[in-house]
N, C-alpha and C positions, 0 to 999 in steps of 0.2 A: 408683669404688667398685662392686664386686660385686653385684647382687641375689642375695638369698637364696630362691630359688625356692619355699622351702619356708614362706615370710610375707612375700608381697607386700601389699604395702593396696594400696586401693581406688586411689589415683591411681595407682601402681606400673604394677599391673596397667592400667589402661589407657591409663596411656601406653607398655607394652608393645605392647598389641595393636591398638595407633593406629596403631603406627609404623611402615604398610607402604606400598607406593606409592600403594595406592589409598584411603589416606588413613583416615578415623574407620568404623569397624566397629561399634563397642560404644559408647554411652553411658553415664555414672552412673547414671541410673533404670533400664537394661535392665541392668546388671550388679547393684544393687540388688535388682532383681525376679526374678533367676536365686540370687541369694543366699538371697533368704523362702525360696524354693523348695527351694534343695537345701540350707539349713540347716547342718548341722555336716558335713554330706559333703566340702564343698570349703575350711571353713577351721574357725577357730574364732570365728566369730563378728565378728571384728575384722580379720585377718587372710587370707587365702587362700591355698591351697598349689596352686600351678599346674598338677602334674600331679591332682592331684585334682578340677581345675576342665576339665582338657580332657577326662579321662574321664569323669565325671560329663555334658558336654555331648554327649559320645558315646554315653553311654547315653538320651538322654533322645533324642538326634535318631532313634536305631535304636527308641524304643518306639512300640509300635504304639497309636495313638487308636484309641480307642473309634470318634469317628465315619467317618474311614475304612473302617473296617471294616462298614457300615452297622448300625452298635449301635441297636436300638429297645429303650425303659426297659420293663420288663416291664409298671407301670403302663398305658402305652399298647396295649402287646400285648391284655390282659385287655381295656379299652375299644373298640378295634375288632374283637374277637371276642364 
């Protein structure tokens, strides 16, 4: 049987992205918590559409933190000046 790339569930998907030499990548709870995150971006809810899930993590690994960038909260600026 074919997956439908475009509504994978939850076990689908990772026993897609298990299935490599190097063995478990992604767990339930860390694909869960990538799910709260990006919301209706990568599925609808129940479902996931896989190229929308690798793009979606490509954006997110290309976005620039805050504290990399050495981000100070304005709050604290105003307090040590």
């Amino acid at each position: 049987m074919a997956l439908d790339v475009n509504k994978l569930s939850q076990s689908q998907l990772l026993q897609l992205i298990n299935h490599t030499p190097i063995g478990v990548v992604l767990d339930r709870a860390r694909l869960r918590r990538q799910m709260d995150v990006a919301a209706y971006r990568i599925g609808d809810g129940k479902s996931i559409n896989l190229l929308r899930y690798v793009s979606w993590l490509a954006r997110e690994y290309e976005s620039p933190k805050l504290q990399k960038q050495g981000f100070m909260p304005l709050t604290a600026e105003l307090v040590l000046t």
